[in-house]
C-alpha positions as MATLAB code, in Angstrom:
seq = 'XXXXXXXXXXXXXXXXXXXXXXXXXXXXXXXXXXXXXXXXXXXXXXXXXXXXXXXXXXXXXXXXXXXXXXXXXXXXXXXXXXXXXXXX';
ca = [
       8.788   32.573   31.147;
      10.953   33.826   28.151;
      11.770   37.398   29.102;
      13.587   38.645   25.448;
      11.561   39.773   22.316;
      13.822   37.298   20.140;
      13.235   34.540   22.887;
       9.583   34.977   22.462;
       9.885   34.949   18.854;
      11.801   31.979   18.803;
       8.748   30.260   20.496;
       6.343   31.360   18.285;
       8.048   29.936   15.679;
       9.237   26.407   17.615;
       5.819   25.957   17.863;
       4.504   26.715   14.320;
       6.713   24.508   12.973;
       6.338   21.695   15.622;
       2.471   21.788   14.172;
       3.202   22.117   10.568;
       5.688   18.848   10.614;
       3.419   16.717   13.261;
       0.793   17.233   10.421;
       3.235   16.084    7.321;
       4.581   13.839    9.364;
       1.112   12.253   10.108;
      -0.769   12.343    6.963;
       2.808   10.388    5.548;
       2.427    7.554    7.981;
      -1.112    7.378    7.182;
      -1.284    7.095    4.091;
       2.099    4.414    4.376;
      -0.379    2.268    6.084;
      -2.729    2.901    3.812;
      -0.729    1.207    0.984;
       0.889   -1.487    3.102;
      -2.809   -2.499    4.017;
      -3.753   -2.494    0.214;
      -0.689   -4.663   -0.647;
      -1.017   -6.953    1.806;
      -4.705   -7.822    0.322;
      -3.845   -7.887   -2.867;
      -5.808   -4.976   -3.499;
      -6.298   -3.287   -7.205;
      -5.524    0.289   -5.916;
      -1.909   -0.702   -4.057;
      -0.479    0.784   -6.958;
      -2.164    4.304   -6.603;
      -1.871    4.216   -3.030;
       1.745    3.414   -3.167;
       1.862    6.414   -5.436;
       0.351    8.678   -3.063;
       2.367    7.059   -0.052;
       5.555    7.987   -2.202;
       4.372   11.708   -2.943;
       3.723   12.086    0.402;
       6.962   10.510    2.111;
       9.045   13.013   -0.734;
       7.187   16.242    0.173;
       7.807   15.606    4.083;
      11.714   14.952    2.965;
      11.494   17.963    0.960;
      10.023   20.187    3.596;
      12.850   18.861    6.265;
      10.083   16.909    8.046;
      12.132   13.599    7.528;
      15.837   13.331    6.940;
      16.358   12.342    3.032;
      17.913    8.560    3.630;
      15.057    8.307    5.913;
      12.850    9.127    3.345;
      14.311    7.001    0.762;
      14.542    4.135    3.035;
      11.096    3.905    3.699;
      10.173    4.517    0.008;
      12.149    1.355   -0.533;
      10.909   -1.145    1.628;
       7.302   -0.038    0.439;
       8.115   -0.429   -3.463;
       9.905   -3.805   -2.190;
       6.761   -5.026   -1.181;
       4.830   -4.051   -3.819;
       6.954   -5.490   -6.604;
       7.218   -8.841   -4.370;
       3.262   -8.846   -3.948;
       2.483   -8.092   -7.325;
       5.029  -11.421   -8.301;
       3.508  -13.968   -6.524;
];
């Protein structure tokens, strides 16, 4: 057991922020399937989907959730396969 008031504090916070990110870093992969399910059947709303997958995968980067060429990386292979669903 942490002995130290600043030790103790240091938990506290560890584990308010361990929460906070698990839940951006949820709701982002959730709603990236989301929109890799709608692409994949051709759906009408894989546009506004990929639009909310996008929003989502930028505030996590934003937030430090996800590191910013991790971030951009995914946001590029899922507008990759958009554009190559919506040719064919």
């Amino acid at each position: 057991m942490r002995k130290n008031k600043s030790a103790i504090k240091r938990a506290v916070q560890s584990e308010k922020r361990r929460l906070r990110n698990s839940h951006f870093k949820s709701t982002m992969k959730t709603k990236i399937k989301r929109a890799i399910g709608a692409i994949d059947k051709k759906d009408e709303q894989s546009a506004a989907l990929f639009k909310d997958a996008v929003s989502s995968i930028d505030r996590a980067s934003s937030k430090g959730v996800v590191h910013r060429n991790n971030a951009s990386r995914k946001i590029s292979r899922l507008s990759r396969k958009l554009h190559k669903s919506q040719q064919a």
